[in-house]
Backbone bond lengths (Angstrom), bond angles and torsions (degrees), N, CA, C in turn:
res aa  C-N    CA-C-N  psi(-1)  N-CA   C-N-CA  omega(-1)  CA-C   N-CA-C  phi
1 X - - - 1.457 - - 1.516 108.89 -
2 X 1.261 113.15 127.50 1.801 111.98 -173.48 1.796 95.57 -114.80
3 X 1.362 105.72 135.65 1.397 103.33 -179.30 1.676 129.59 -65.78
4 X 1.075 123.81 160.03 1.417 108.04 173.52 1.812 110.22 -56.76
5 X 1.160 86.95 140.89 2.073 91.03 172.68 1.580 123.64 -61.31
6 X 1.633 99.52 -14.68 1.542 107.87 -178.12 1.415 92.07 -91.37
7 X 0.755 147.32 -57.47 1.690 136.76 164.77 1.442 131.82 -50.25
8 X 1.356 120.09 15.86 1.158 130.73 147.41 1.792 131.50 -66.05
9 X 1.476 98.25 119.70 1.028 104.04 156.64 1.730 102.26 77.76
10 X 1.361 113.74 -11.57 1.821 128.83 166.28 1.240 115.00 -67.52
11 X 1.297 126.37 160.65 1.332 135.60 -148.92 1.488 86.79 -81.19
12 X 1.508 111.27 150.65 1.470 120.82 143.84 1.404 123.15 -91.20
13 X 1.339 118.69 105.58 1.424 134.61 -157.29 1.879 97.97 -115.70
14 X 1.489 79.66 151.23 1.774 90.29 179.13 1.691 101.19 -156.32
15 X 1.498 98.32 137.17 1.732 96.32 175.19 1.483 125.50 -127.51
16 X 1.203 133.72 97.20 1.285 136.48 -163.17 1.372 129.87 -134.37
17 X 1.198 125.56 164.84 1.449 118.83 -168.43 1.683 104.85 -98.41
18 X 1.140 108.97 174.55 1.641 121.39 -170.30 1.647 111.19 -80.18
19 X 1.312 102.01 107.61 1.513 120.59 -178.53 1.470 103.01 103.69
20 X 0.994 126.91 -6.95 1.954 119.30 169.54 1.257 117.05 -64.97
21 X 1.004 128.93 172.07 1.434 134.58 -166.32 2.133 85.69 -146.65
22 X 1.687 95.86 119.18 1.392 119.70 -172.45 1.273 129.62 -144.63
23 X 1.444 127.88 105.80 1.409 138.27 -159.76 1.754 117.47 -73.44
24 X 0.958 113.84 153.61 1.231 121.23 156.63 1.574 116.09 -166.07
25 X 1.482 104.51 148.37 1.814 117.66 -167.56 1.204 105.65 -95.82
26 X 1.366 120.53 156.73 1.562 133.73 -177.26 1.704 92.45 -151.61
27 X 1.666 98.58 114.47 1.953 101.50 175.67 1.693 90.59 -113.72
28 X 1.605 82.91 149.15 2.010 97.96 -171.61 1.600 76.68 -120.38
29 X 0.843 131.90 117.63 1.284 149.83 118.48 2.051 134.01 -44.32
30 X 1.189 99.87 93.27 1.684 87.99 177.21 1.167 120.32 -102.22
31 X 1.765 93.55 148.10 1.532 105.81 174.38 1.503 113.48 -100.73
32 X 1.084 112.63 -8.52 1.397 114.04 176.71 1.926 116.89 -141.85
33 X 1.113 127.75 139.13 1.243 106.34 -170.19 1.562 124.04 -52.90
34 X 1.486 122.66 134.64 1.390 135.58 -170.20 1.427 107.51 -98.90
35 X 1.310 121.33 151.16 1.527 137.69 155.56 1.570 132.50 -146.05
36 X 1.389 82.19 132.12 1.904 93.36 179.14 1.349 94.47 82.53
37 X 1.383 131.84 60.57 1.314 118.07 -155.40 2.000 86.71 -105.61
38 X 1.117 137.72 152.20 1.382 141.58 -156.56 1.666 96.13 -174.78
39 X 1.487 111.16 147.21 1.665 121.56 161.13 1.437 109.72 -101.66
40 X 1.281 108.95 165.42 1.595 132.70 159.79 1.447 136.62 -162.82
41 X 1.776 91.32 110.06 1.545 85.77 163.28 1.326 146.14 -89.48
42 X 1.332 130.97 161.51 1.492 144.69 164.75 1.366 114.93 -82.45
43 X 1.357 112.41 135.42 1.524 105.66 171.57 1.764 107.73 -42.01
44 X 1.421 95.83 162.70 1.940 99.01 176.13 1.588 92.97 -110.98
45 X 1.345 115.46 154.25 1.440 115.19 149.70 1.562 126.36 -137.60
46 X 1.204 114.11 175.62 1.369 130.03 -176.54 1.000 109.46 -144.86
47 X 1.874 106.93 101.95 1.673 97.36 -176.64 1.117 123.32 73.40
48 X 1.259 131.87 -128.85 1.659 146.67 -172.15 1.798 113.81 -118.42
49 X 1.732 100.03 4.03 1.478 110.97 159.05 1.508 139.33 -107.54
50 X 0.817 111.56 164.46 2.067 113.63 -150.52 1.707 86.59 -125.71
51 X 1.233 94.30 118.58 1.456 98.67 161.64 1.955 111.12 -120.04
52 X 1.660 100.73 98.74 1.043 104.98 -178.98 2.059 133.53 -26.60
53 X 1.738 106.87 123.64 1.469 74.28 162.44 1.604 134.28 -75.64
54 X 1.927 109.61 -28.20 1.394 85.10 -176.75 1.585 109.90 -64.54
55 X 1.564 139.19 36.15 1.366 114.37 144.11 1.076 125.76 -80.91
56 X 1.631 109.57 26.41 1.533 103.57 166.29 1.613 103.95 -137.28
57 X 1.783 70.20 160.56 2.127 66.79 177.24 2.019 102.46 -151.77
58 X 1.034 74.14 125.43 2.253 108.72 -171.08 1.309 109.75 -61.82
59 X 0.883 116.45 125.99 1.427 121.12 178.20 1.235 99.33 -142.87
60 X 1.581 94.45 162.92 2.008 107.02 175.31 1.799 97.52 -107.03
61 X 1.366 97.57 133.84 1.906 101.53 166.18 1.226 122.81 -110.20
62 X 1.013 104.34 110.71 1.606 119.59 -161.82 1.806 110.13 -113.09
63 X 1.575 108.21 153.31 1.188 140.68 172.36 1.335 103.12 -64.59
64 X 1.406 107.64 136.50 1.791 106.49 154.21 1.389 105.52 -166.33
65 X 1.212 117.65 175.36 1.881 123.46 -171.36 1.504 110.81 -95.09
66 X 1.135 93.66 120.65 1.982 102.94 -173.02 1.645 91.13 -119.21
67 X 1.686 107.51 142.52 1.599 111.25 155.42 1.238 108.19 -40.69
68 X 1.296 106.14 146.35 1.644 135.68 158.03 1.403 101.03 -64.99
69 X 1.650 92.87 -164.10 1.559 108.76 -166.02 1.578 89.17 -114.15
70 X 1.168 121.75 -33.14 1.293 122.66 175.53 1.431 123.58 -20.12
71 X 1.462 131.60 163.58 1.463 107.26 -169.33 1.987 88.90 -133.39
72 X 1.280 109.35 159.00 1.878 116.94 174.32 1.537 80.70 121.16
73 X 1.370 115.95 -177.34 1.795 134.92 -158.01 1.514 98.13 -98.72
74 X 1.444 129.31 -27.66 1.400 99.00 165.64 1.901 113.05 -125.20
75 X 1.534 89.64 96.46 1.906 89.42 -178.48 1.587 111.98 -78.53
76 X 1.809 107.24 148.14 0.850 127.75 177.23 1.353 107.86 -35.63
77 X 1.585 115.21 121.23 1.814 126.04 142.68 1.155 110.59 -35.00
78 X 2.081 112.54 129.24 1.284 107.27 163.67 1.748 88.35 -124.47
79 X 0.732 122.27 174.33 1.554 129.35 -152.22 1.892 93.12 -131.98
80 X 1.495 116.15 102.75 1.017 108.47 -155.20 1.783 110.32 -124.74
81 X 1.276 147.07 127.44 1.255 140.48 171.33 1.343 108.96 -76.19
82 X 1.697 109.46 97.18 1.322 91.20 173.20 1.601 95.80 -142.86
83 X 1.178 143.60 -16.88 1.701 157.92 -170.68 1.816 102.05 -71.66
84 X 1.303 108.08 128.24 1.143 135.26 174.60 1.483 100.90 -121.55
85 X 1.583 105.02 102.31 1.883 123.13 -177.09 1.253 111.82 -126.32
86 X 1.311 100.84 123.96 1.738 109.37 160.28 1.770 127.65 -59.10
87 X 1.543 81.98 -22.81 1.511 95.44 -165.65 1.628 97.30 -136.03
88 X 1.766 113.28 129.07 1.521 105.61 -162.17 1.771 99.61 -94.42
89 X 1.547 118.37 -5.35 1.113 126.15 179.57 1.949 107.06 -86.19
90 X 1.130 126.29 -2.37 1.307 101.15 157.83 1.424 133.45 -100.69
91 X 1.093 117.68 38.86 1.637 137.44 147.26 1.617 118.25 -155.92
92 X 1.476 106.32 142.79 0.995 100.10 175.85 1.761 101.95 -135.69
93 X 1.610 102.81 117.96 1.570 93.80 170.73 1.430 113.52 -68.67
94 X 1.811 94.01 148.45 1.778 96.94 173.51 1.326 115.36 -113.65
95 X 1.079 123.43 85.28 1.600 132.55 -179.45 1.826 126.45 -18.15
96 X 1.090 108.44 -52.89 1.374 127.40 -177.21 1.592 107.77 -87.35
97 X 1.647 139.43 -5.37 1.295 137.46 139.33 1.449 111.32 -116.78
98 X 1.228 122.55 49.83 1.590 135.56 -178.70 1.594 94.34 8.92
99 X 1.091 150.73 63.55 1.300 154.23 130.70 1.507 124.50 -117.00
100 X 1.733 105.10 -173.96 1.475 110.58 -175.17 0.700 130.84 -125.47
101 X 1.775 127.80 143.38 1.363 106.27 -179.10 1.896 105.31 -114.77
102 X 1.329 87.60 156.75 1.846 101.04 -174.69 1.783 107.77 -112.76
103 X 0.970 107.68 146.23 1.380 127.77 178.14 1.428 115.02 -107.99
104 X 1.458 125.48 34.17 0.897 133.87 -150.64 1.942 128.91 -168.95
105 X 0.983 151.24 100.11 1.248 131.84 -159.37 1.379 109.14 -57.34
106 X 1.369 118.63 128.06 1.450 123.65 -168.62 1.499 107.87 -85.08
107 X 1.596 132.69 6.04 1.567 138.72 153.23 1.540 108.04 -100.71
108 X 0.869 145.98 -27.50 1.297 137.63 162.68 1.581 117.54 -70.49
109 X 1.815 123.05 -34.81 1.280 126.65 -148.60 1.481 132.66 62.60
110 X 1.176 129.99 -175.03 0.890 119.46 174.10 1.380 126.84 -96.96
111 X 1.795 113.11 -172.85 1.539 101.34 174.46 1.246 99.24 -97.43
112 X 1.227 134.76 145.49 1.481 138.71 170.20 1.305 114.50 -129.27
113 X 1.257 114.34 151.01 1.564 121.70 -165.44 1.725 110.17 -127.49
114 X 1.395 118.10 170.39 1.460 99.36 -179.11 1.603 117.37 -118.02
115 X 1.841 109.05 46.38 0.749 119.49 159.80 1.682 116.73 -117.58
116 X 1.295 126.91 157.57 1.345 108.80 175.54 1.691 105.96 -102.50
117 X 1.250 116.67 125.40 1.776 121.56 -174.64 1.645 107.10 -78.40
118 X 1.405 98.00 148.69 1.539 106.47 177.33 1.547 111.41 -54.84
119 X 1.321 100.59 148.80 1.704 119.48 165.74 1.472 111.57 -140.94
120 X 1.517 94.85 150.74 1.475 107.06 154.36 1.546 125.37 -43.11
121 X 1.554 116.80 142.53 1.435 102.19 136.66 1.294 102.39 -135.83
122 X 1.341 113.74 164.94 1.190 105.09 172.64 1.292 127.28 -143.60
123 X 1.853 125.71 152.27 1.487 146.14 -151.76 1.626 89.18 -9.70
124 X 1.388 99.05 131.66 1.499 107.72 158.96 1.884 115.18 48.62
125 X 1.287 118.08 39.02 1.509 133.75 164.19 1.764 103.21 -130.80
126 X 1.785 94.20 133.53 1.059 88.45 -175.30 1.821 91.59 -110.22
127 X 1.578 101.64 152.11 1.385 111.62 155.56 1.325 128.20 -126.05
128 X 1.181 122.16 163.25 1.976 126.75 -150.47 1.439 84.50 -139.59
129 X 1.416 85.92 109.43 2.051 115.61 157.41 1.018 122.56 -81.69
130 X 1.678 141.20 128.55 1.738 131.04 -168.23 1.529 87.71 -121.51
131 X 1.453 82.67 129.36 2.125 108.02 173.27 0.811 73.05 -103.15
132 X 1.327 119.02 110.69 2.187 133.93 109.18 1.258 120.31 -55.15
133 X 1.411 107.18 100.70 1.887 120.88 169.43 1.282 104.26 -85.92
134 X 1.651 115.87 131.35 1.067 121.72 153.55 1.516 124.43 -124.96
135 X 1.361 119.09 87.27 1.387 113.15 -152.33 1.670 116.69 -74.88
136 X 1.272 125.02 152.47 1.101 117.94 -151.51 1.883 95.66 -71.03
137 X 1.348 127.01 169.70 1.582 136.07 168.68 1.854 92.63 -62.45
138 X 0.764 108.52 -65.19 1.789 112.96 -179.06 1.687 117.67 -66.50
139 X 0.781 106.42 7.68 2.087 101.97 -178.05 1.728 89.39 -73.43
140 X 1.355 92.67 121.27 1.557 102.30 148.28 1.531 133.29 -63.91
141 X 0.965 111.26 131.29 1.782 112.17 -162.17 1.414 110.18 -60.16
142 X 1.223 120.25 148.26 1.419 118.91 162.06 1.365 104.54 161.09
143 X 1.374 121.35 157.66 1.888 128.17 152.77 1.519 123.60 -40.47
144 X 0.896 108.77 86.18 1.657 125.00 -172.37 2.142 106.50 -87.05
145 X 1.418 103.08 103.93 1.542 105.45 172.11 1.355 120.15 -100.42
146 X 1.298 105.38 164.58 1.597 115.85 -174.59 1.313 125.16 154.49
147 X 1.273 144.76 171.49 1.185 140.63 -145.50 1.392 121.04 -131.92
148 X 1.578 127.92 120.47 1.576 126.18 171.45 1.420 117.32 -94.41
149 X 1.789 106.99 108.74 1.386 100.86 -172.67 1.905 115.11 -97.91
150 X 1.422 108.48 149.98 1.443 93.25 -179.99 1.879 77.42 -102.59
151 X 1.876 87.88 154.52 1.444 106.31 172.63 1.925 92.59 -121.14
152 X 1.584 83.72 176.39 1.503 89.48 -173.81 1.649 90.10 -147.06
153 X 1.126 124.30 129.53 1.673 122.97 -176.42 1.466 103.74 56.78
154 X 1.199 129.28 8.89 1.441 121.97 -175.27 1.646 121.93 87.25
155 X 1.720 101.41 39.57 1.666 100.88 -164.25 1.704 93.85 -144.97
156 X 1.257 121.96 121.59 1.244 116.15 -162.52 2.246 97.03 -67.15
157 X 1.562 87.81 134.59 1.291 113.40 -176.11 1.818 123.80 -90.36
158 X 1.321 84.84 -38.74 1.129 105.45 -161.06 1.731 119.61 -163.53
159 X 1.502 139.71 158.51 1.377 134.78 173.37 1.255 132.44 -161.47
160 X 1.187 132.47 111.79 1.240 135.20 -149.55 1.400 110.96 -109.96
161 X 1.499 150.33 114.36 1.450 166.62 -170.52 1.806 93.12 -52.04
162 X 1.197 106.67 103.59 1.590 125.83 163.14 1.124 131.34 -87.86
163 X 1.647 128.28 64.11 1.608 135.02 179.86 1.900 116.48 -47.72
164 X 1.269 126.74 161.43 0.962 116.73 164.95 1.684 114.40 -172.42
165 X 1.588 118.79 91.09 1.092 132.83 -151.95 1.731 93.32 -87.74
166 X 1.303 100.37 128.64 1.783 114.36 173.61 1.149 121.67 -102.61
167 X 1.278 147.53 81.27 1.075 143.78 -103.94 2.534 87.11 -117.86
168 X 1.184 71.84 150.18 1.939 54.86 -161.53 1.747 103.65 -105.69
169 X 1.268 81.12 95.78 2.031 128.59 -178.74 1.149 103.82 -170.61
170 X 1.818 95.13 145.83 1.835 104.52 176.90 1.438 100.56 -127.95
171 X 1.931 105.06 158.83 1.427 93.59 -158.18 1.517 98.49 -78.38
172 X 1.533 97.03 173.64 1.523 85.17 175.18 1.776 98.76 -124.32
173 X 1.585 84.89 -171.42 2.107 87.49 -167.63 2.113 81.42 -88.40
174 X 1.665 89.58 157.67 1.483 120.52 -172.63 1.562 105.03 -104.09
175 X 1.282 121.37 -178.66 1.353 125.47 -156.24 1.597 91.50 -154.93
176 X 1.516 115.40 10.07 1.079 114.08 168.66 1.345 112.69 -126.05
177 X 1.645 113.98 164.52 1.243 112.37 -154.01 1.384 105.52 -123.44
178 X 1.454 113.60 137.27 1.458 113.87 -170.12 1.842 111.60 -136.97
179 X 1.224 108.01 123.96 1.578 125.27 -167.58 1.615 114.44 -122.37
180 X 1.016 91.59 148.72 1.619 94.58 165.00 1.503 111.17 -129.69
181 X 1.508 111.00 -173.64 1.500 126.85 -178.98 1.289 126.47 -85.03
182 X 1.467 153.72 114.13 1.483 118.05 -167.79 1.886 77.39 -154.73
183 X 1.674 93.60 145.87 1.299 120.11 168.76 1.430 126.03 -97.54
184 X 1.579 73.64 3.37 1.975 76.42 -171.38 2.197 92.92 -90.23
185 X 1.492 95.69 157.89 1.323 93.72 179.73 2.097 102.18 -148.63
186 X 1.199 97.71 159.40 1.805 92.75 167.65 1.570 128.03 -59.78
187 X 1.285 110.68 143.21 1.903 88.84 171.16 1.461 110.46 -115.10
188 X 1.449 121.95 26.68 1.295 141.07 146.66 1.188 101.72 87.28
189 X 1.418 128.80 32.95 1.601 136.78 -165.44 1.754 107.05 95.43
190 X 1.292 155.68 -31.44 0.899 164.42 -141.76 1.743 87.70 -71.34
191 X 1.439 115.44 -55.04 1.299 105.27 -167.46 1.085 100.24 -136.66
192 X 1.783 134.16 94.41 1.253 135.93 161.17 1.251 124.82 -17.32
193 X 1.232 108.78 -73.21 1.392 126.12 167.36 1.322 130.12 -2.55
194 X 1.791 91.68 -73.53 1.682 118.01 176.07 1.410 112.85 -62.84
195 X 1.256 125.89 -34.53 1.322 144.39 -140.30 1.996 92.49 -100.55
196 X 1.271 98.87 -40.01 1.596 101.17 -178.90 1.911 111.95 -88.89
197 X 0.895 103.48 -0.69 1.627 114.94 169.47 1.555 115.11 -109.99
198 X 1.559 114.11 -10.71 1.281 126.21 174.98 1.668 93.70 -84.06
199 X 1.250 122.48 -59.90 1.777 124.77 -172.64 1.481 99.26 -54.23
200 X 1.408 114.58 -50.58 1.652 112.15 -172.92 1.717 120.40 -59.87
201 X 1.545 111.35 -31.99 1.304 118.57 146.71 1.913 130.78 -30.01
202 X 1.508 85.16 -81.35 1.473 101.16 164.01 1.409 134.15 -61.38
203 X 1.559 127.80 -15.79 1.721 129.84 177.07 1.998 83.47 -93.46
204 X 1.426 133.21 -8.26 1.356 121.04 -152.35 2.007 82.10 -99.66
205 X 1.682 102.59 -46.81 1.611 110.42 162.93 1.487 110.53 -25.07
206 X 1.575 103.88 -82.35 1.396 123.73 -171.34 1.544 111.60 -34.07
207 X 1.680 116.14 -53.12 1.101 119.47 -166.49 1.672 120.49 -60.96
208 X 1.215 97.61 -16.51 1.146 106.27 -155.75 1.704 109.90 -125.32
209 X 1.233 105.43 31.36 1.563 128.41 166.89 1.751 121.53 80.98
210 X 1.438 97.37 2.35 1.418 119.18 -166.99 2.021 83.81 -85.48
211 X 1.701 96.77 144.98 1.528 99.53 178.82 1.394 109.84 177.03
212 X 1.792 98.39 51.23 1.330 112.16 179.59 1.864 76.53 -162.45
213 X 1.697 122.44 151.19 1.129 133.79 161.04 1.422 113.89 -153.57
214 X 0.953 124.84 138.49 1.564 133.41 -154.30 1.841 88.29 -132.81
């Protein structure tokens, strides 16, 4: 995916209220092959206010092969952007059997950390980074500036102007109820393991306004 040309090199802007949790994408595009490629932010400010960076947290969004809609036991591969990874080595789509492979036991999950580790990209592949804002309940409102740099071996590469308007309202709690689907289940002590990647699932639910699971 190559970005529009009018979105080159333009701010990555985000606008949200106090305590929301609010995305925004950053695509690195290479012209030459990259390594160890990693982001970093700087606090933003406004004025005589600090808008923390760890209120964000970096992730890579990645492609992978999900069933179709198709119907019989093996439905068509659709090749789908939907994975938010710390680590770009625990899946790898395989093009030529439209499936995936995992580096990882797929009942336990993986280990994940709360940094995102360097990756490749390479000549002319673009990849899409997701800023998760979570602005603090207390941030004072205002246009908050500052900068997202990509490094490469750990040497600033590159930097792109990071806006972030706080709009002065905080969210509030809902009265509606929001769930998702999950196959994963407890094995009632049988397998620690499973059982502690099942809770990390669900506090990741919780965090994130989900508070219904089926």
């Amino acid at each position: 995916l190559v970005p529009p040309a009018e979105t080159i090199n333009r701010p990555v802007t985000i606008t949200a209220l106090r305590g929301e949790y609010s995305p925004a994408a950053l695509h690195v595009l290479a012209l030459n092959d990259l390594q160890k490629v990693t982001l970093r932010i700087a606090d933003l400010r406004s004025g005589g206010h600090v808008l923390p960076a760890a209120s964000f947290d970096v992730s890579l969004l990645k492609d992978w092969y999900q069933a179709g809609a198709s119907s019989g036991p093996e439905p068509d591969p659709v090749y789908v952007r939907e994975l938010l990874l710390k680590d770009d080595s625990l899946v790898t789509p395989l093009p030529v059997s439209g499936r995936d492979a995992f580096s990882f036991d797929i009942k336990t999950g993986p280990v994940v950390g709360d940094t995102l580790l360097p990756l490749d990209v390479p000549a002319f592949r673009n990849r899409e980074f997701w800023l998760l804002l979570h602005v603090p309940s207390d941030q004072a409102p205002g246009l908050y500036r500052g900068q997202v740099e990509v490094l490469e071996n750990g040497q600033p590469l590159v930097s792109a102007p990071l806006e972030v308007t706080v709009l002065p309202l905080t969210q509030e709690a809902t009265d509606a109820t929001f769930g998702m689907y999950s196959r994963y289940a407890t094995t009632a002590g049988k397998n620690p393991q499973q059982d502690a990647y099942y809770e990390q699932i669900l506090q990741a639910c919780a965090a994130h306004g989900m508070n219904a699971l089926e």
